[in-house]
C-alpha positions as a LaTeX table, in Angstrom:
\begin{tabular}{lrrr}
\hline
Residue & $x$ (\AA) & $y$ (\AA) & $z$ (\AA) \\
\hline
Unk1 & 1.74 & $-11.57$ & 44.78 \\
Unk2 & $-2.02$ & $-11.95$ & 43.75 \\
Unk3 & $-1.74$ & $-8.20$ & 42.85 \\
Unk4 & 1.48 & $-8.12$ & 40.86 \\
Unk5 & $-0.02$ & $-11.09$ & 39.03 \\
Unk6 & $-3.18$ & $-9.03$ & 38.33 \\
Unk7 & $-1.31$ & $-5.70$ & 37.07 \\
Unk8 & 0.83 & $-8.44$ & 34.67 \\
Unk9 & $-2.80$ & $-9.66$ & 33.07 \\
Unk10 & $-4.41$ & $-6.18$ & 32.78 \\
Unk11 & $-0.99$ & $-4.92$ & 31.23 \\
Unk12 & $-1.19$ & $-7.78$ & 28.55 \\
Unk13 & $-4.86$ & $-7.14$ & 27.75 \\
Unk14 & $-4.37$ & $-3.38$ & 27.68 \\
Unk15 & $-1.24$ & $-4.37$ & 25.29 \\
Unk16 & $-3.63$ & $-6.81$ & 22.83 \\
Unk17 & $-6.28$ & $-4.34$ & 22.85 \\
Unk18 & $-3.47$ & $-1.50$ & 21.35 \\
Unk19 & $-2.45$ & $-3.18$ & 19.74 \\
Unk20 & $-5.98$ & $-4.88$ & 17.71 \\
Unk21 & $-6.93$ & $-0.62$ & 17.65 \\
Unk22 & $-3.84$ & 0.32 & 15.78 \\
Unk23 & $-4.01$ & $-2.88$ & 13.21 \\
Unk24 & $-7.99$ & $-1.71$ & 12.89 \\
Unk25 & $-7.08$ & 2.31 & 12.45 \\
Unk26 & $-4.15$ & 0.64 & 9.66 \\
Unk27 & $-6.04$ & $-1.41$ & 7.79 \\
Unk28 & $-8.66$ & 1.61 & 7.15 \\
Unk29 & $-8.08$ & 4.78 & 9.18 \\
Unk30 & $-11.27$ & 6.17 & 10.28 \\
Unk31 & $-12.96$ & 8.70 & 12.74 \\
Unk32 & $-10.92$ & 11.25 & 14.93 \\
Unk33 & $-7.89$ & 9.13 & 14.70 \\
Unk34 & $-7.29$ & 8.81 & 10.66 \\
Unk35 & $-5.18$ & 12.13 & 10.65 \\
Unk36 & $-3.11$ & 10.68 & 13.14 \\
Unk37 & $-2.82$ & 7.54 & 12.22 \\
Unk38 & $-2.36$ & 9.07 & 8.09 \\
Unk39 & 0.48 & 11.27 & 9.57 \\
Unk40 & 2.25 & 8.19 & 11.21 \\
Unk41 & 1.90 & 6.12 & 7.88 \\
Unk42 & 3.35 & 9.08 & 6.19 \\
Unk43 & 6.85 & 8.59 & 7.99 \\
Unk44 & 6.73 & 4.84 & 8.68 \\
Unk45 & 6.19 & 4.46 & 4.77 \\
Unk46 & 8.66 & 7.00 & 3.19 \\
Unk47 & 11.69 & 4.31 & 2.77 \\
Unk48 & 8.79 & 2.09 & 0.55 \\
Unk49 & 7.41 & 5.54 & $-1.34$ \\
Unk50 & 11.03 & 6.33 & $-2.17$ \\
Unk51 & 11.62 & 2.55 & $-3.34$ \\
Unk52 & 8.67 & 2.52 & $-5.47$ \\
Unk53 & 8.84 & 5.91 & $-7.03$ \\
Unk54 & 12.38 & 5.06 & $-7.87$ \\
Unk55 & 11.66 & 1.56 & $-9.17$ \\
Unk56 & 8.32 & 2.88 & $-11.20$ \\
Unk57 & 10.64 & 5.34 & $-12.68$ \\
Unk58 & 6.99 & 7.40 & $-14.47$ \\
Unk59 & 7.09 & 8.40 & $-18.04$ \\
Unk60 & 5.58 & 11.27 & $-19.49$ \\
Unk61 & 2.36 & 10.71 & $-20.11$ \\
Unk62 & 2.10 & 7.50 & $-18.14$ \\
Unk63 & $-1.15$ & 6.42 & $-16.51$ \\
Unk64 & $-0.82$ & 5.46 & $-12.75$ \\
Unk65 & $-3.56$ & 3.92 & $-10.54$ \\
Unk66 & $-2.56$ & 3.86 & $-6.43$ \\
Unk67 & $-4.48$ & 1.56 & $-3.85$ \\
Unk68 & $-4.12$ & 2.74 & $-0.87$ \\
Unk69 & $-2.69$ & 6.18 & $-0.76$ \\
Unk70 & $-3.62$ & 7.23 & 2.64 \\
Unk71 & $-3.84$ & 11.09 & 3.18 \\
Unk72 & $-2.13$ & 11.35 & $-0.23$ \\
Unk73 & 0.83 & 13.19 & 0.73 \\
Unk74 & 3.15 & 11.58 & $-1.61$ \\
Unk75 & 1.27 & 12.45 & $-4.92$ \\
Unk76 & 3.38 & 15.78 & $-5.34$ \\
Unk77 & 6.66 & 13.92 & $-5.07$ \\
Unk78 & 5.22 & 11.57 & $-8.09$ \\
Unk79 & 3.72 & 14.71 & $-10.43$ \\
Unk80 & 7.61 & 16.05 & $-9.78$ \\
Unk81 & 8.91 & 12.94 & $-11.47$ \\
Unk82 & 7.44 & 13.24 & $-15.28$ \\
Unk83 & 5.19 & 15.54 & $-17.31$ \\
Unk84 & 1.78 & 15.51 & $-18.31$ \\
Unk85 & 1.09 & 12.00 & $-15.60$ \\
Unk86 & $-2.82$ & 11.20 & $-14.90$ \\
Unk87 & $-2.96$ & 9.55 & $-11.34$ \\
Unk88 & $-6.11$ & 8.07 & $-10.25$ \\
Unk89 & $-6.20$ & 6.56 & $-6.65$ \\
Unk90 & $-8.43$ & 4.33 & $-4.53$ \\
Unk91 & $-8.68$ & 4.31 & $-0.55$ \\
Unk92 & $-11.40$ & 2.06 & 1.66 \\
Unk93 & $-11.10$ & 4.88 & 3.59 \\
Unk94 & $-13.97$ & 8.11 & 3.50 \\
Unk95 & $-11.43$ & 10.01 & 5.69 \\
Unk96 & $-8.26$ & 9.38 & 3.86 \\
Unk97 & $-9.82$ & 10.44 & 0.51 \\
Unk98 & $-11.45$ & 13.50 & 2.28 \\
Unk99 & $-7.78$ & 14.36 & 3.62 \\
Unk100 & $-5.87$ & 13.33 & 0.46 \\
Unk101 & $-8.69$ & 15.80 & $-1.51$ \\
Unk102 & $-7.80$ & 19.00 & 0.50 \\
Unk103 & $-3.74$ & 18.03 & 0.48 \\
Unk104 & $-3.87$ & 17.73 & $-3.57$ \\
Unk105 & $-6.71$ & 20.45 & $-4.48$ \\
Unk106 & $-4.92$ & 21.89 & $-7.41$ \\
Unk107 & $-4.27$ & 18.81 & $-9.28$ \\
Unk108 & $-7.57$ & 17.75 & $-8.73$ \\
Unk109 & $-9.15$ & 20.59 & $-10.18$ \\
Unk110 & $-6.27$ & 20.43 & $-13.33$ \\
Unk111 & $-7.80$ & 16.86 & $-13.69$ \\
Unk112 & $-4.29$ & 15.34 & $-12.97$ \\
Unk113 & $-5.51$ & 13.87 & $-10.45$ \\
Unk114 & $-8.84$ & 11.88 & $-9.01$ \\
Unk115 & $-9.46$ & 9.96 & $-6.05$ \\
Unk116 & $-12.09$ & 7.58 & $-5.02$ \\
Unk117 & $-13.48$ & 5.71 & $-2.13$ \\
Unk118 & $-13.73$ & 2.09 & $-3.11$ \\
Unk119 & $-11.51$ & $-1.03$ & $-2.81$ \\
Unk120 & $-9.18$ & $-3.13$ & $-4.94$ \\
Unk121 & $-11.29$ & $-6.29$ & $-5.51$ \\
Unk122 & $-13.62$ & $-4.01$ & $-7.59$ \\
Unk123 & $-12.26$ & $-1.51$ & $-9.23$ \\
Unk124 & $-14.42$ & 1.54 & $-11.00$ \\
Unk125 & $-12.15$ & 1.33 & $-13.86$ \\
Unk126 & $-12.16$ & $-0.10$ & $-17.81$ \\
Unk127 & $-9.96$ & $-2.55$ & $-18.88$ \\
Unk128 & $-6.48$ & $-1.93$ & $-20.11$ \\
Unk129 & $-6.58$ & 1.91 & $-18.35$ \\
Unk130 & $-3.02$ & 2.25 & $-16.40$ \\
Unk131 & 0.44 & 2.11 & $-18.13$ \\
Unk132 & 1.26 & 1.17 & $-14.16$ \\
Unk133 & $-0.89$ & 0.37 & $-10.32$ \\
Unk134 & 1.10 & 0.34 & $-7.35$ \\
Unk135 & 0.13 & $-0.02$ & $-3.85$ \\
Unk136 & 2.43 & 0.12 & $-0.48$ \\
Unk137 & 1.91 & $-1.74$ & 2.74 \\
Unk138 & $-1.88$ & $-3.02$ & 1.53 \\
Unk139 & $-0.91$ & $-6.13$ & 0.32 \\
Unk140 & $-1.57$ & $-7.54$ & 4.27 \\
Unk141 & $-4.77$ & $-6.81$ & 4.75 \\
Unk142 & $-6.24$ & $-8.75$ & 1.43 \\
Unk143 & $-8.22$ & $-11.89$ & 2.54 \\
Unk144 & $-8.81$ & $-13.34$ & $-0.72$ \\
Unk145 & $-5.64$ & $-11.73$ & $-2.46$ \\
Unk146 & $-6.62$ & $-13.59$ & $-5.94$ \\
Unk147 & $-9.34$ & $-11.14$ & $-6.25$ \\
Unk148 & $-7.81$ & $-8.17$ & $-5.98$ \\
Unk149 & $-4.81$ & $-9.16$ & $-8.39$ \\
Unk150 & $-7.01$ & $-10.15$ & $-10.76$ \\
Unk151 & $-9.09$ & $-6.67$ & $-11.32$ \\
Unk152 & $-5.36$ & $-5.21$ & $-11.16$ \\
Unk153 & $-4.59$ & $-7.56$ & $-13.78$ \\
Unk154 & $-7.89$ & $-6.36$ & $-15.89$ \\
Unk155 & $-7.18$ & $-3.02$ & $-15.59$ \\
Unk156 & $-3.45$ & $-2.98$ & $-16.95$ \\
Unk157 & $-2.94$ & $-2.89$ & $-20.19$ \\
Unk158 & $-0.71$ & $-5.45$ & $-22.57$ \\
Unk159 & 2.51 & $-5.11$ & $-20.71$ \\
Unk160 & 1.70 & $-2.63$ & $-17.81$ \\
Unk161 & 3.33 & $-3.05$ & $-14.72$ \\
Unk162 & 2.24 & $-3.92$ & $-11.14$ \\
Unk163 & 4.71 & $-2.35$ & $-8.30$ \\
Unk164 & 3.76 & $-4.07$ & $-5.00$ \\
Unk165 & 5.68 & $-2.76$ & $-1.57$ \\
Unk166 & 6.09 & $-4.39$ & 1.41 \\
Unk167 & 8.18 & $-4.35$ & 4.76 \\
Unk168 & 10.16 & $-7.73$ & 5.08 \\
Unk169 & 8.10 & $-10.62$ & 6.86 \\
Unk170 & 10.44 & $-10.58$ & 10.25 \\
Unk171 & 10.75 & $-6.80$ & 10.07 \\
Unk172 & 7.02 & $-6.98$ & 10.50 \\
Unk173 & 6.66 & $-10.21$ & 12.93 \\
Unk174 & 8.62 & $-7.77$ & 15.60 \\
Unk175 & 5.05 & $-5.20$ & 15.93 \\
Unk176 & 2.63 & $-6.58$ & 18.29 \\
Unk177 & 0.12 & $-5.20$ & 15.88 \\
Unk178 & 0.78 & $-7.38$ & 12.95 \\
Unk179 & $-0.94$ & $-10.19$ & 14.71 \\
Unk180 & $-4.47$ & $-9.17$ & 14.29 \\
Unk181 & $-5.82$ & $-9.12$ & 10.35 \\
Unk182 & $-2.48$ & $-8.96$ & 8.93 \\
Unk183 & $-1.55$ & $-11.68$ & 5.80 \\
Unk184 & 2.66 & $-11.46$ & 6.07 \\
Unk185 & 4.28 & $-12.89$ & 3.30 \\
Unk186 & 8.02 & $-14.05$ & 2.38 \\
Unk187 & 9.33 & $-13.12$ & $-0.64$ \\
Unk188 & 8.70 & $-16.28$ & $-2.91$ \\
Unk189 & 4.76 & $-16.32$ & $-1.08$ \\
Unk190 & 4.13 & $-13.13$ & $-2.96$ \\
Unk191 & 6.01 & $-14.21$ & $-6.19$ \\
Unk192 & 3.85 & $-17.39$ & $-6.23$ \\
Unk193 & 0.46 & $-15.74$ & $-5.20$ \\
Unk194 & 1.36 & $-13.03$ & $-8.08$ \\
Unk195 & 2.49 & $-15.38$ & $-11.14$ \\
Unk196 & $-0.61$ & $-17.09$ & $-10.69$ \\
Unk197 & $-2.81$ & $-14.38$ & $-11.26$ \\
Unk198 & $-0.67$ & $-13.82$ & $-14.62$ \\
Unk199 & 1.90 & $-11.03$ & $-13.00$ \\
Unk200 & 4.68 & $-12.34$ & $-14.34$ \\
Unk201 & 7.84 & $-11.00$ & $-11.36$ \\
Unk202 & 10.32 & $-9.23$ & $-13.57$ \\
Unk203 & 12.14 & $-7.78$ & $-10.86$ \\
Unk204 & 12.44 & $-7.51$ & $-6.51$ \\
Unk205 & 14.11 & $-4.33$ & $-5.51$ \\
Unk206 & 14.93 & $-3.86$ & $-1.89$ \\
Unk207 & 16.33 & $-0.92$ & 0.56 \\
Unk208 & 17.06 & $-1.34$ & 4.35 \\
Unk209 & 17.26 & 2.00 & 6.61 \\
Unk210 & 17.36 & 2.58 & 10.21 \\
Unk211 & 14.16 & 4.64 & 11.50 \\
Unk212 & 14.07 & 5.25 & 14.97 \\
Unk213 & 16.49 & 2.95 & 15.83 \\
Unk214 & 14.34 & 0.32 & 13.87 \\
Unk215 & 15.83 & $-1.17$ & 10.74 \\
Unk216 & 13.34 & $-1.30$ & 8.07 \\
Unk217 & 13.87 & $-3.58$ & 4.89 \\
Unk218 & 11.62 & $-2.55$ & 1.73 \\
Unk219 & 10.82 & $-4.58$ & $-0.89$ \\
Unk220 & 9.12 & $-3.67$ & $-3.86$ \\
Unk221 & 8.12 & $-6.60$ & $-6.21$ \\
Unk222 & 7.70 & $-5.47$ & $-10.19$ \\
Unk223 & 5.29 & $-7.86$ & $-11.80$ \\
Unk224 & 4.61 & $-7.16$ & $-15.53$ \\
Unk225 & 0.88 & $-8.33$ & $-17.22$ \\
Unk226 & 1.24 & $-11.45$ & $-19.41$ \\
Unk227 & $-0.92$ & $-13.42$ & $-21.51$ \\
Unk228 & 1.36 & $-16.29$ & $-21.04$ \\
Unk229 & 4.04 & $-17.13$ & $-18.68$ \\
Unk230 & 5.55 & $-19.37$ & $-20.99$ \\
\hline
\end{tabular}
């Protein structure tokens, strides 16, 4: 009994420490495990990518700043969208942005495209740069949130747009991970937490799919820059 009891504890701390690794490897991949862990994000965030690309809707010519992009697989499908699009992205993480360089060499060197290490409450960018910023599943791991909105806000210009994707509060609260550094949010939390750092919400657009037998609900929020909310 005294053993069964033992094997129960050492599961559950094997389980919490998986668990802490995987939210650690999330919120910034790094060392032999960020291709693995940038591969995995690739397929668990394709229903939010497809959401926000569709929702973005790019313009010729538009200006588009992404935080977060991972190993940057999903830059092609955005370039495939509009003509003549400058994307600049951001990524705390060396290894992503050493990955996401090799995956998108020729529109770096076309000047398309340019990536940086750096994160979202300082951003290496003037004011009133991007026509639009998006970011997917990053939204979590902010710890002051007002910070970060508010150099997204700077670098928008007069009436750029601010696309915002996350996975659904409960769909999250059902992976173990989610419990360690992770900010979850309902719907009217992010609204709030947004219109006060002058992103006025113009628009939620949601899409649920089933991936591996696990419904996912994405929701991107559209929040335009204002000078007044009135």
């Amino acid at each position: 009994m005294k053993q069964n009891y033992l094997r129960q504890i050492l599961s559950k701390l094997q389980t919490g420490i998986i668990a802490k690794f995987i939210a650690k490897q999330l919120r910034q991949p790094s060392g032999f495990f960020a291709k693995i862990i940038g591969k995995q994000m690739n397929q668990s965030n394709k229903i939010l990518y497809g959401l926000t690309i569709k929702t973005m809707n790019p313009k010729d010519g538009d200006s588009i700043l992404e935080i977060g992009f991972g190993n940057g697989k999903f830059f092609k499908q955005i370039f495939s969208t509009a003509e003549n699009l400058k994307i600049s992205g951001i990524d705390f993480s060396p290894e992503m942005v050493k990955t996401a360089t090799a995956n998108n060499s020729r529109n770096i060197k076309s000047g398309n495209l340019d990536l940086q290490v750096g994160n979202s409450d300082k951003l290496p960018f003037s004011d009133n740069s991007f026509d639009k910023v998006f970011c997917i599943n990053v939204v979590y791991f902010w710890q002051q949130p007002d910070n970060h909105l508010q150099e997204i806000y700077r670098i928008l210009k007069p009436d750029g747009r601010f696309y915002c994707a996350i996975k659904s509060k409960q769909n999250l609260q059902k992976m173990s991970f989610t419990q360690h550094g992770f900010t979850l949010y309902e719907e009217q939390e992010l609204v709030n937490i947004l219109q006060h750092n002058e992103l006025k919400v113009v628009e939620v657009n949601k899409n649920t799919k089933i991936l591996e037998k696990i419904e996912i609900e994405a929701i991107c929020f559209v929040a335009e820059k204002v000078f007044s909310l009135e």
